[in-house]
C-alpha positions as CSV (number, residue, x, y, z in Angstrom):
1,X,89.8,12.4,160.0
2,X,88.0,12.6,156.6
3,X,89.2,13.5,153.0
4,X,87.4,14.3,149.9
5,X,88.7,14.8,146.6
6,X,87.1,16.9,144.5
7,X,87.2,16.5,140.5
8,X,85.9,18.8,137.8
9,X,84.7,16.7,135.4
10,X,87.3,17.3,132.1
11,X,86.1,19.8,129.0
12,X,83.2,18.4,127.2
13,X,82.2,19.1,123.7
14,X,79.2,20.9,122.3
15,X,79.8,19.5,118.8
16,X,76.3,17.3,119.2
17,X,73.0,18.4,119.7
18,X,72.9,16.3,123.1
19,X,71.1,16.8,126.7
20,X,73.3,18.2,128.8
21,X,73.6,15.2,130.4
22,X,74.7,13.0,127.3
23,X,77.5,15.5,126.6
24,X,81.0,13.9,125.8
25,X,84.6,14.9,126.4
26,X,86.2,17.3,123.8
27,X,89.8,16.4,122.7
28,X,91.2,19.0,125.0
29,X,89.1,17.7,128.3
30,X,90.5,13.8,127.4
31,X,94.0,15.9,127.2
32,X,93.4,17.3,130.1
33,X,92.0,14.8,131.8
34,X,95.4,12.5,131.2
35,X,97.4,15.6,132.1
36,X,96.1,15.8,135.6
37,X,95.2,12.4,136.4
38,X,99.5,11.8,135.5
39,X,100.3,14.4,138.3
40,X,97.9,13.6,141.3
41,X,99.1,9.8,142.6
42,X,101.6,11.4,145.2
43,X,98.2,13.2,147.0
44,X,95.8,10.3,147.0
45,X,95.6,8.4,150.2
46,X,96.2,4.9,150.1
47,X,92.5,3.9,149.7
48,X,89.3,5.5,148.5
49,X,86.0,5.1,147.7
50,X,85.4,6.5,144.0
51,X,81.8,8.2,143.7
52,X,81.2,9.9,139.6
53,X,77.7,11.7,138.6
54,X,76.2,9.6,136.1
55,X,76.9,12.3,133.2
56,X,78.4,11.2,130.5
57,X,81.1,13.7,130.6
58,X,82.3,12.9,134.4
59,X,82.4,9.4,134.1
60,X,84.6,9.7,131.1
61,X,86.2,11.8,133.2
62,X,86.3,8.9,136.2
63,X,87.5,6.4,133.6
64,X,90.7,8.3,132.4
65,X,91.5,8.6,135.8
66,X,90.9,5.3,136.7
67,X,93.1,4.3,133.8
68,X,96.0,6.3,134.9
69,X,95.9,5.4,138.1
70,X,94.6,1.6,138.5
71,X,91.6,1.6,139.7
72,X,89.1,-0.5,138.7
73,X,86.5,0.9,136.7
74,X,83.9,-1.6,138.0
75,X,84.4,0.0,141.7
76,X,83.3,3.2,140.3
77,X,80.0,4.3,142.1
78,X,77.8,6.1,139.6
79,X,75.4,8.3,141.3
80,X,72.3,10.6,139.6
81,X,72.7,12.9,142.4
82,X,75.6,13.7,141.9
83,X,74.6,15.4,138.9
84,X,74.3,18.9,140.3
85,X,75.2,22.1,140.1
86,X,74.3,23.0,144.1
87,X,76.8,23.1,146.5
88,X,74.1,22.6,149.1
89,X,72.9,19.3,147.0
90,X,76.7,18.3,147.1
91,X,77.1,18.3,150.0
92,X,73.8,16.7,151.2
93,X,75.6,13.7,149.0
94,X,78.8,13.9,150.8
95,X,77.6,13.8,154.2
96,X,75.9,10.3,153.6
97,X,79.1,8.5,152.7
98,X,79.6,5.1,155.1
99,X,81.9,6.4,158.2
100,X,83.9,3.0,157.3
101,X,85.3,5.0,154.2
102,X,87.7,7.8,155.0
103,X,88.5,8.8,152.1
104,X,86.5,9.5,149.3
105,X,87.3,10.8,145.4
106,X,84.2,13.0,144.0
107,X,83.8,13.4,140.0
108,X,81.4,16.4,140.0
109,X,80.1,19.6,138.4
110,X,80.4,23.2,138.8
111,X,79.1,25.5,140.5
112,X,78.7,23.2,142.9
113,X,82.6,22.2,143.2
114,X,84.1,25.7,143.4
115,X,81.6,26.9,145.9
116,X,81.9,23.7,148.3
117,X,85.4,24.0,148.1
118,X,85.0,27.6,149.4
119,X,82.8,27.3,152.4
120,X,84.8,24.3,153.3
121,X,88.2,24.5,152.0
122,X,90.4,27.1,154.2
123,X,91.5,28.7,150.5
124,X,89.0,31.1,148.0
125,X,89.6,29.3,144.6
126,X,87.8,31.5,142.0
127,X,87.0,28.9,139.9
128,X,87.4,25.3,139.8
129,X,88.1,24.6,136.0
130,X,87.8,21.7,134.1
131,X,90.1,18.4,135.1
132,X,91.1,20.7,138.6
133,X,91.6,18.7,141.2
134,X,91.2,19.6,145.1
135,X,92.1,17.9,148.1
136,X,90.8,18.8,151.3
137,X,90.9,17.6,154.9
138,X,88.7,17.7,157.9
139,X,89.5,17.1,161.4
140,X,85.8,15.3,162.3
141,X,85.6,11.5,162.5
142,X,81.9,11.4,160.4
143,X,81.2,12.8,157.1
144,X,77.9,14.3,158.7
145,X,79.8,16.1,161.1
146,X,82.6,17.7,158.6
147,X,82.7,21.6,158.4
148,X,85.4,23.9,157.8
149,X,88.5,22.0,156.6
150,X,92.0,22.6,155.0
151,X,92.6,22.7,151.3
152,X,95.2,20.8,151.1
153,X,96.2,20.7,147.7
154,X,95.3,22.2,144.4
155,X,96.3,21.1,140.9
156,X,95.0,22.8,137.4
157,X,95.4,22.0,133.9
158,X,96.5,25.2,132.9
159,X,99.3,25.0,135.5
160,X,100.7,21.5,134.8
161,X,100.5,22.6,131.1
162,X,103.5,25.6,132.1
163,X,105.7,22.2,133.1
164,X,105.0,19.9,130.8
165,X,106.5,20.7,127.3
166,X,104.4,19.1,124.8
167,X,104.9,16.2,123.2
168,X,106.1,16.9,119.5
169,X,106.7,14.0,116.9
170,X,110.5,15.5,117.0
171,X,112.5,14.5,119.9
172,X,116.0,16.5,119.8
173,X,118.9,14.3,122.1
């Protein structure tokens, strides 16, 4: 059995006149980011193999998740193509990971995430946003082989945000 999990990289900022690539976080994609990355340690298997596109906004993304969840940043594999937008390119990438990982955590881009998710999740997502996170799990024994899987879980920003008050400097007892 394989799993992938599938990260939008967070909000980035268009305050600079950057590349695309070069584009950092915004305050409200680090926000988000945290938000997310606080919520998703119950659905990660015990061990992984982190891939991140080498974008400057998805690994920023990678590190705040490393950060809130202990992994080492140095075990981090950045990879150029990963930096698409293709869902076919995506998952060209995905079906070379090493058979002796099982698991593997994916800091991407959309389109590519949303539409991957939909030929091979079992659930229509109408977009992936920024910071969402989706697991999914496929019955096949090599990445090469994988094809349609189960979505197993789904987490959003904008949803966490409904249950998480935030944090004012006032705290009422």
């Amino acid at each position: 059995m394989k799993n992938l999990i599938l990260i939008r990289h967070a909000k980035s900022s268009w305050d600079a006149p950057l590349i695309d690539k070069d584009r950092p976080l915004s305050k409200r994609g680090i926000d988000d980011a945290h938000i997310v990355a606080a919520h998703i340690e119950q659905y990660l298997p015990k061990s992984y193999i982190v891939w991140s596109s080498t974008a400057q906004r998805a690994k920023n993304t990678a590190y705040i998740f490393a950060e809130n969840l202990s992994i080492p940043v140095d075990t981090i594999i950045f990879r150029d193509d990963l930096y698409t937008f293709d869902e076919n390119m995506l998952e060209e990438v995905i079906k070379k990971c090493d058979n002796q990982f099982d698991n593997l955590i994916l800091f991407g881009h959309n389109d590519a995430i949303t539409n991957f998710v939909n030929i091979f999740g079992n659930r229509i997502l109408d977009n992936v946003p920024t910071s969402g996170f989706v697991s999914l799990s496929f019955g096949q024994d090599d990445w090469r082989a994988i094809e349609k899987g189960i979505t197993q879980k789904v987490l959003f920003p904008r949803e966490l945000k409904k249950h998480d008050p935030p944090l004012t400097g006032k705290q009422v007892h």
